[in-house]
mmCIF file of the N, C-alpha and C atoms, coordinates in Angstrom:
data_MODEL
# 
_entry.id   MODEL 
# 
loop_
_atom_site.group_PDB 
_atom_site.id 
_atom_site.type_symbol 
_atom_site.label_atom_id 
_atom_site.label_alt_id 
_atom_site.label_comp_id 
_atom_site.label_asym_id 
_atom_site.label_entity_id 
_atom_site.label_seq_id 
_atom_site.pdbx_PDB_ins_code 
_atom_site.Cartn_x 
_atom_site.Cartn_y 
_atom_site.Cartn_z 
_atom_site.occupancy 
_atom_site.B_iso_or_equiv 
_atom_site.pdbx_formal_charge 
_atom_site.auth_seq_id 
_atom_site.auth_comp_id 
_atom_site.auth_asym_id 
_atom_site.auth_atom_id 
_atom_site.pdbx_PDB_model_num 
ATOM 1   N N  . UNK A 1 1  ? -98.200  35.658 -53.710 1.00 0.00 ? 1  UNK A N  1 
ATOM 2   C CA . UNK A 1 1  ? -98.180  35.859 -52.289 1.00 0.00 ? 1  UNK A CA 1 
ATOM 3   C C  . UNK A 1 1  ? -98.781  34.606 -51.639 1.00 0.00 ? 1  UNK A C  1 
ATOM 4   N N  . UNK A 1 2  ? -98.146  34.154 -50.580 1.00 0.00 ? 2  UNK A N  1 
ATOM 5   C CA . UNK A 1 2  ? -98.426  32.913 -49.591 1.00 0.00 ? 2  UNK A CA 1 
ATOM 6   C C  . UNK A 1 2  ? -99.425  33.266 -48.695 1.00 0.00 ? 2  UNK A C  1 
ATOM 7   N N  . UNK A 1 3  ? -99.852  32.792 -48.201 1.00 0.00 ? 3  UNK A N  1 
ATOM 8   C CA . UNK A 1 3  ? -100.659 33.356 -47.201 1.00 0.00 ? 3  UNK A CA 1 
ATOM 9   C C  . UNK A 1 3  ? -101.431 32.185 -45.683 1.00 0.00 ? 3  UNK A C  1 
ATOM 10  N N  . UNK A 1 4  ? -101.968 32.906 -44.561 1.00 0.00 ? 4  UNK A N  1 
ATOM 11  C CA . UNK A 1 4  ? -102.280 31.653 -43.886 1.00 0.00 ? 4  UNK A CA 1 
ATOM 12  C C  . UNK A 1 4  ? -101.957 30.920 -43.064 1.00 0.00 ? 4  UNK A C  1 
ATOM 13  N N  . UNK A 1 5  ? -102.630 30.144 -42.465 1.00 0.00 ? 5  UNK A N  1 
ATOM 14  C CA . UNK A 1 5  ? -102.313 28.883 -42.185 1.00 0.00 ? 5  UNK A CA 1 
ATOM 15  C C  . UNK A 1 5  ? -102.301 27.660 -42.501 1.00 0.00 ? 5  UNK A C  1 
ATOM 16  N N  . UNK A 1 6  ? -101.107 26.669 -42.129 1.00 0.00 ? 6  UNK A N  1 
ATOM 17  C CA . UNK A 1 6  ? -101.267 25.363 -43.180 1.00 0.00 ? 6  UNK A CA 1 
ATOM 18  C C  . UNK A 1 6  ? -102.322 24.761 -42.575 1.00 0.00 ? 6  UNK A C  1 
ATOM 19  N N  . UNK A 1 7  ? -102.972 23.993 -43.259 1.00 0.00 ? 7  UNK A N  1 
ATOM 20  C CA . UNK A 1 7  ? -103.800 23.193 -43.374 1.00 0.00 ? 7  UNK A CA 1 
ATOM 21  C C  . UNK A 1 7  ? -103.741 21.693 -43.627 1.00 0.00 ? 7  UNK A C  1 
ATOM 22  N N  . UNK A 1 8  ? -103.411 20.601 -42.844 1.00 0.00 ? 8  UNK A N  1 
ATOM 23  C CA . UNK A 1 8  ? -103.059 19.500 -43.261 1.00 0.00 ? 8  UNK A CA 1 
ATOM 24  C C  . UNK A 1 8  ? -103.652 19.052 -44.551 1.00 0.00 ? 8  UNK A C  1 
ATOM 25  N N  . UNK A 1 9  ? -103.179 18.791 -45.487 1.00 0.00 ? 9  UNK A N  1 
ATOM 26  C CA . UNK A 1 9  ? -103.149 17.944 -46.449 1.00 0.00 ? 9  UNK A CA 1 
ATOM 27  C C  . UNK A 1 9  ? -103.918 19.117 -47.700 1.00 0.00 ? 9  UNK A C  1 
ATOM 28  N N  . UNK A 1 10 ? -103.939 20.034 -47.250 1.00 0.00 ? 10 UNK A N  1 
ATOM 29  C CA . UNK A 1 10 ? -104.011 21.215 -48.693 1.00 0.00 ? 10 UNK A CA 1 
ATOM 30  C C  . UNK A 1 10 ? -102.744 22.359 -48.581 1.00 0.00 ? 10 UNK A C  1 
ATOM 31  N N  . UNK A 1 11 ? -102.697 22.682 -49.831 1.00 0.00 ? 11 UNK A N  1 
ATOM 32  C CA . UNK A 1 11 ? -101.681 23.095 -49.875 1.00 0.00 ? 11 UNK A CA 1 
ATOM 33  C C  . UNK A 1 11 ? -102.010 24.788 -49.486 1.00 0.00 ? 11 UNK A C  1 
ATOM 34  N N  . UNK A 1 12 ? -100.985 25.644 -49.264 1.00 0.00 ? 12 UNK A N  1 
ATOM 35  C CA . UNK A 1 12 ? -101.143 26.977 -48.921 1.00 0.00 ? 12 UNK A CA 1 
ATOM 36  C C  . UNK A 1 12 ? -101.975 27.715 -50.405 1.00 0.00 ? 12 UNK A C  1 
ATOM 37  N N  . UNK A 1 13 ? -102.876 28.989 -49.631 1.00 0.00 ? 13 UNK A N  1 
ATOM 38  C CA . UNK A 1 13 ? -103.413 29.393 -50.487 1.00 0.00 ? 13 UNK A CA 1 
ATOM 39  C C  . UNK A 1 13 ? -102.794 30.837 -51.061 1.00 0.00 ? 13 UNK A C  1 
ATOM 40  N N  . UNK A 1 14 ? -103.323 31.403 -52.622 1.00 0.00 ? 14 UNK A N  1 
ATOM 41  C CA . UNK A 1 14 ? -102.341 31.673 -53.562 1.00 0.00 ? 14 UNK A CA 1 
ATOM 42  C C  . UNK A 1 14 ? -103.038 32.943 -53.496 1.00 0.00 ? 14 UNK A C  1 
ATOM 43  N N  . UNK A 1 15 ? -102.724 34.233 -53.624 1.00 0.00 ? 15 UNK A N  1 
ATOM 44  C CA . UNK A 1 15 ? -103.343 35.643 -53.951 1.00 0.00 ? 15 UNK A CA 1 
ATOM 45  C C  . UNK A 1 15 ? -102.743 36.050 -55.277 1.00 0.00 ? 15 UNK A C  1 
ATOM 46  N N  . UNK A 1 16 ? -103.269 36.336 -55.912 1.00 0.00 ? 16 UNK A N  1 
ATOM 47  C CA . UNK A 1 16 ? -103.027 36.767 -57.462 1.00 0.00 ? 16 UNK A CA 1 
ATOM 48  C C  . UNK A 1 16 ? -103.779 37.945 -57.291 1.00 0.00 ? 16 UNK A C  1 
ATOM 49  N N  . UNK A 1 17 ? -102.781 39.370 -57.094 1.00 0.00 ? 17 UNK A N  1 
ATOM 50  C CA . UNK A 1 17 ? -103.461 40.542 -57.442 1.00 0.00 ? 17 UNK A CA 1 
ATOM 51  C C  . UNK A 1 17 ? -102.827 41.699 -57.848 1.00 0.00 ? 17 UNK A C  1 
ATOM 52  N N  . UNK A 1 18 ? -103.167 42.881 -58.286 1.00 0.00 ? 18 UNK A N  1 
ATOM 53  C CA . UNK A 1 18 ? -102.721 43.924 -58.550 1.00 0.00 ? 18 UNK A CA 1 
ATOM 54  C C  . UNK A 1 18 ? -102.347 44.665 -57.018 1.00 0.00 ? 18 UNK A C  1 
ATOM 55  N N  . UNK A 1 19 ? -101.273 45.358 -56.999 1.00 0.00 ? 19 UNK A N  1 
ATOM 56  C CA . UNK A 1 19 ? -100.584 45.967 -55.664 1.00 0.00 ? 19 UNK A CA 1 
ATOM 57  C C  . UNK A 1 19 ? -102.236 47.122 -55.378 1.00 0.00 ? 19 UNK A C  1 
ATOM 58  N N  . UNK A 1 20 ? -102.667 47.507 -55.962 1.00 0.00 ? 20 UNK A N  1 
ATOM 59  C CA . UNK A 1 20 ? -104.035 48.858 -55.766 1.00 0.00 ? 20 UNK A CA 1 
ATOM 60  C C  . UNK A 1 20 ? -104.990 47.657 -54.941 1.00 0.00 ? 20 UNK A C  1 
ATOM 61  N N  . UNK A 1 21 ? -105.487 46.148 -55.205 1.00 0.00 ? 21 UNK A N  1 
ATOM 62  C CA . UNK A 1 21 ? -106.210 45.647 -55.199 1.00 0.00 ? 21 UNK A CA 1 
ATOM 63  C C  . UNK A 1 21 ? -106.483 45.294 -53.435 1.00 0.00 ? 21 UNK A C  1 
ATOM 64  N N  . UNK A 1 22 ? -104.824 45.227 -53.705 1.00 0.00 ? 22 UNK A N  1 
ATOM 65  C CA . UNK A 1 22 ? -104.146 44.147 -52.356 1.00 0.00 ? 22 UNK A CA 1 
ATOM 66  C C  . UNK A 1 22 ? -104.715 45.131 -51.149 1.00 0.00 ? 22 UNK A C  1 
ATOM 67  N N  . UNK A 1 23 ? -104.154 46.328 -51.539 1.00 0.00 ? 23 UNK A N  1 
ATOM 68  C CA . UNK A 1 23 ? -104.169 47.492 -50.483 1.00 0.00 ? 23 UNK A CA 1 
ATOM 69  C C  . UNK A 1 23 ? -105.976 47.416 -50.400 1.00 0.00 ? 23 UNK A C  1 
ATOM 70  N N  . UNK A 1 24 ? -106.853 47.837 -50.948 1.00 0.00 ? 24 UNK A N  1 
ATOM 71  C CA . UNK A 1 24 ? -108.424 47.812 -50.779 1.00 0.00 ? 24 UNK A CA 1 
ATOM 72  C C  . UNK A 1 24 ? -108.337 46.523 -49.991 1.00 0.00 ? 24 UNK A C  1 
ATOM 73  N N  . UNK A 1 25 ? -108.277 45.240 -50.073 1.00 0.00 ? 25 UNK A N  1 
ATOM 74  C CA . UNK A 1 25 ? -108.586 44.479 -49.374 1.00 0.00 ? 25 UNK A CA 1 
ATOM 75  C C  . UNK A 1 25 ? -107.768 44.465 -47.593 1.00 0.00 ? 25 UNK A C  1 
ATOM 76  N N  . UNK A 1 26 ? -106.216 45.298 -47.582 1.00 0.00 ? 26 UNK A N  1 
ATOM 77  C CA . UNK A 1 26 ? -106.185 45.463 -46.587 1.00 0.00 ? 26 UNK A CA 1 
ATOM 78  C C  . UNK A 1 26 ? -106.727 46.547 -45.758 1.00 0.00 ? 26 UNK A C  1 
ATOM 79  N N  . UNK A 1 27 ? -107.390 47.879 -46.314 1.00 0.00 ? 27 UNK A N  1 
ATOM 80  C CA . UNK A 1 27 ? -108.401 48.525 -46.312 1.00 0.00 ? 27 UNK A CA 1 
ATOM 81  C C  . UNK A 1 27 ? -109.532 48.212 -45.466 1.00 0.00 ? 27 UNK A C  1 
ATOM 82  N N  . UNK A 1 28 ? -110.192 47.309 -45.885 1.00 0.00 ? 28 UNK A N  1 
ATOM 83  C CA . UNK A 1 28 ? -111.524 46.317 -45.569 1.00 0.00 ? 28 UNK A CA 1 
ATOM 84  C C  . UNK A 1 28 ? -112.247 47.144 -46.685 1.00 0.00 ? 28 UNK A C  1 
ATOM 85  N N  . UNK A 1 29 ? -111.962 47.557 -47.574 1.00 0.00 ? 29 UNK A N  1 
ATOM 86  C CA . UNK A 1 29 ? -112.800 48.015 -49.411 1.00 0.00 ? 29 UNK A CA 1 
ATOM 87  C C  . UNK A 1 29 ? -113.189 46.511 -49.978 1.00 0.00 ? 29 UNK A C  1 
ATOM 88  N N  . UNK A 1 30 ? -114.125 47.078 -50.761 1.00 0.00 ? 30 UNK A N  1 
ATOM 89  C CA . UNK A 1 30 ? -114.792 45.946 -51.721 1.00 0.00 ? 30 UNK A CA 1 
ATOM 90  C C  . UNK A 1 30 ? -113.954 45.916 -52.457 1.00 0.00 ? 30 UNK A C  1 
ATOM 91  N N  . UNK A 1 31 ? -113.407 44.808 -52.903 1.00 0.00 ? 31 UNK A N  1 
ATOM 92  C CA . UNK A 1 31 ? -112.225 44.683 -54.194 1.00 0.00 ? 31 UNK A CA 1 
ATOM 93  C C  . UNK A 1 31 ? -113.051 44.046 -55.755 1.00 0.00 ? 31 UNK A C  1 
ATOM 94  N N  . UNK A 1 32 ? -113.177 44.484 -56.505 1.00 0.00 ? 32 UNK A N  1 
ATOM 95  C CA . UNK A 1 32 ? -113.696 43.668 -57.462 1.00 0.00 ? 32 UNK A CA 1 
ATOM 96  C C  . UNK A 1 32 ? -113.148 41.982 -58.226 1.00 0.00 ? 32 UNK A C  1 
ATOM 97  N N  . UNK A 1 33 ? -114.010 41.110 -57.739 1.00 0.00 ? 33 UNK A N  1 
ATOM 98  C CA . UNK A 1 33 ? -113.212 40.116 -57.731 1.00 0.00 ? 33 UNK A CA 1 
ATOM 99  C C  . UNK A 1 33 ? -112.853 39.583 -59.287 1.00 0.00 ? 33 UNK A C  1 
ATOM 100 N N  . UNK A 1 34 ? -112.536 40.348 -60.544 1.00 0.00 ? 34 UNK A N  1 
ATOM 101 C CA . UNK A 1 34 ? -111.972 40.623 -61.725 1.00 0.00 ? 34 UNK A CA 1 
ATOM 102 C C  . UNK A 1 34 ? -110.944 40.795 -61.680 1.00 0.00 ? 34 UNK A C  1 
ATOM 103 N N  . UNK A 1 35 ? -110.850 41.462 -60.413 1.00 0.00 ? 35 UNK A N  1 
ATOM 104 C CA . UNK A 1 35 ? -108.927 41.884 -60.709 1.00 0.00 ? 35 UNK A CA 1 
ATOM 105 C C  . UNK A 1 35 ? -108.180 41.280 -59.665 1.00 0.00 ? 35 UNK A C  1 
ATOM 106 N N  . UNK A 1 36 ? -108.629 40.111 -59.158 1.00 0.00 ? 36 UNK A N  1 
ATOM 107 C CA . UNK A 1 36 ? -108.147 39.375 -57.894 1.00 0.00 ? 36 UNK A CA 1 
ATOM 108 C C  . UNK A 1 36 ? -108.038 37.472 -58.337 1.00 0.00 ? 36 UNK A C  1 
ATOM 109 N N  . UNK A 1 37 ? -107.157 37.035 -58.417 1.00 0.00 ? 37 UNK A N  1 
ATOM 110 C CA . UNK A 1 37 ? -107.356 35.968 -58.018 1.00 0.00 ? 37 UNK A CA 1 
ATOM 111 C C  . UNK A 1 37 ? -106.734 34.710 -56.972 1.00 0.00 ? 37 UNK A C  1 
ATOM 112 N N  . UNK A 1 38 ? -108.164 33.816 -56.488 1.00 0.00 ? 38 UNK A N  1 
ATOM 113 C CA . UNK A 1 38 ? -107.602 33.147 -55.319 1.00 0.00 ? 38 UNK A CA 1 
ATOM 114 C C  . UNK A 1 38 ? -107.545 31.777 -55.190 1.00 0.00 ? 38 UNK A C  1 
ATOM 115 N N  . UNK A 1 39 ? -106.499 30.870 -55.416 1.00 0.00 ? 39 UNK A N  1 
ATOM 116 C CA . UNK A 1 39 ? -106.368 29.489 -55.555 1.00 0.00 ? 39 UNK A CA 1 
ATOM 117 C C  . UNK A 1 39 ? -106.028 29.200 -54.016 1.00 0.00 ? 39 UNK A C  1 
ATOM 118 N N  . UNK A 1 40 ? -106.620 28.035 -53.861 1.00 0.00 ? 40 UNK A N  1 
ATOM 119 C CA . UNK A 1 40 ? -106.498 26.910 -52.881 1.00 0.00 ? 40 UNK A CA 1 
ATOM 120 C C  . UNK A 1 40 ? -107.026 27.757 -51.486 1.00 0.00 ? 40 UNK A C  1 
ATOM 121 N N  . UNK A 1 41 ? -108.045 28.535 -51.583 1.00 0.00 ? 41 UNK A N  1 
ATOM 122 C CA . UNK A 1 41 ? -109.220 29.067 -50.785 1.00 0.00 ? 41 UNK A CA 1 
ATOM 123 C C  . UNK A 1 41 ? -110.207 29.643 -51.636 1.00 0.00 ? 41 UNK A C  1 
ATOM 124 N N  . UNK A 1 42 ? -111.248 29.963 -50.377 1.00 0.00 ? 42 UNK A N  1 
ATOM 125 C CA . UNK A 1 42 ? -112.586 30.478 -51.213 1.00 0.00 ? 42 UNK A CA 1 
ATOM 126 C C  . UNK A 1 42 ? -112.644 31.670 -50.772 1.00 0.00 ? 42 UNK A C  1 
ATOM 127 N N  . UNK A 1 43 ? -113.539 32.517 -51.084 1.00 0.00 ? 43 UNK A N  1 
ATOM 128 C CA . UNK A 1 43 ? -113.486 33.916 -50.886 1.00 0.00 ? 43 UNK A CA 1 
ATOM 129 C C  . UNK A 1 43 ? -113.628 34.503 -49.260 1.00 0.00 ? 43 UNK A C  1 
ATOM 130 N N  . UNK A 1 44 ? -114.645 32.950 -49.195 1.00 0.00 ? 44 UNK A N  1 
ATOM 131 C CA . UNK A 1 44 ? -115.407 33.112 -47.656 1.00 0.00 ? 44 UNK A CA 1 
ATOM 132 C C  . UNK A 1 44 ? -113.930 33.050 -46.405 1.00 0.00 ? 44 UNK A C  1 
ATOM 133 N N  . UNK A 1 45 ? -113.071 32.590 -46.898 1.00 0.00 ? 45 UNK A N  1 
ATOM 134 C CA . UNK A 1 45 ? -111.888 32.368 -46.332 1.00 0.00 ? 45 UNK A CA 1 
ATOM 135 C C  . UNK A 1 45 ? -110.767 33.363 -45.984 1.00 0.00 ? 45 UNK A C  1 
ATOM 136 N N  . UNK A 1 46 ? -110.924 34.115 -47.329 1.00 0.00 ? 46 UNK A N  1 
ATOM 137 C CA . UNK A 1 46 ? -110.127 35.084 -46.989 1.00 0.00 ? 46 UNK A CA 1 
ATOM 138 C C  . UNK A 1 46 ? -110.605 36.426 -46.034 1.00 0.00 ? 46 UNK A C  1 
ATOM 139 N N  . UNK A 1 47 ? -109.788 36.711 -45.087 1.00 0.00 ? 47 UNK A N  1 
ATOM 140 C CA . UNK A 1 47 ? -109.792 37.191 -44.035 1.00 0.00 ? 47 UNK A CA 1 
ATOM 141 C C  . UNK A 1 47 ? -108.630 38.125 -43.748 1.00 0.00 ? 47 UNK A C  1 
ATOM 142 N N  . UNK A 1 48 ? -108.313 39.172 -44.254 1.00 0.00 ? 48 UNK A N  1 
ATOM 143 C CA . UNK A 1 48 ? -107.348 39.773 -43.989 1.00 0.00 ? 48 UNK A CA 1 
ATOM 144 C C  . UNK A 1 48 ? -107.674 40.342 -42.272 1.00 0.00 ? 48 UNK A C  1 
ATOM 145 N N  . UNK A 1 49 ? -108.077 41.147 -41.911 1.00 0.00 ? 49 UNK A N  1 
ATOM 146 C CA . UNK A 1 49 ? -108.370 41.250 -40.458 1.00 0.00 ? 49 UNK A CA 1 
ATOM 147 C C  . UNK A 1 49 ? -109.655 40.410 -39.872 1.00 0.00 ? 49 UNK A C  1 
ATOM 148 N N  . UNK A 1 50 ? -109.398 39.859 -38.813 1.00 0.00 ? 50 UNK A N  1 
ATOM 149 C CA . UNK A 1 50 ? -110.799 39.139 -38.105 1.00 0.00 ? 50 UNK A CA 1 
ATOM 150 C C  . UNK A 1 50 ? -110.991 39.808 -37.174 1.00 0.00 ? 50 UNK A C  1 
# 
């Protein structure tokens, strides 16, 4: 999954997760970050609702 906004000169960031995981994080649930992973952002970044 893509996600975001571009960011000059980094590339878009990557969600690697299980479909149960995805949903908790659109939730606003604690997701265990074992079963999640996130390239080309940091955790602090991800923001599903602001």
């Amino acid at each position: 999954m893509v996600f975001g906004n571009v960011v000059e000169g980094r590339a878009p960031a990557r969600l690697e997760a299980d479909p149960g995981t995805v949903i908790r994080m659109y939730c606003g649930r604690p997701a265990d970050p074992a079963r999640y992973r996130l390239c080309g952002a940091t955790d602090r970044e991800l923001v599903v609702y602001g």
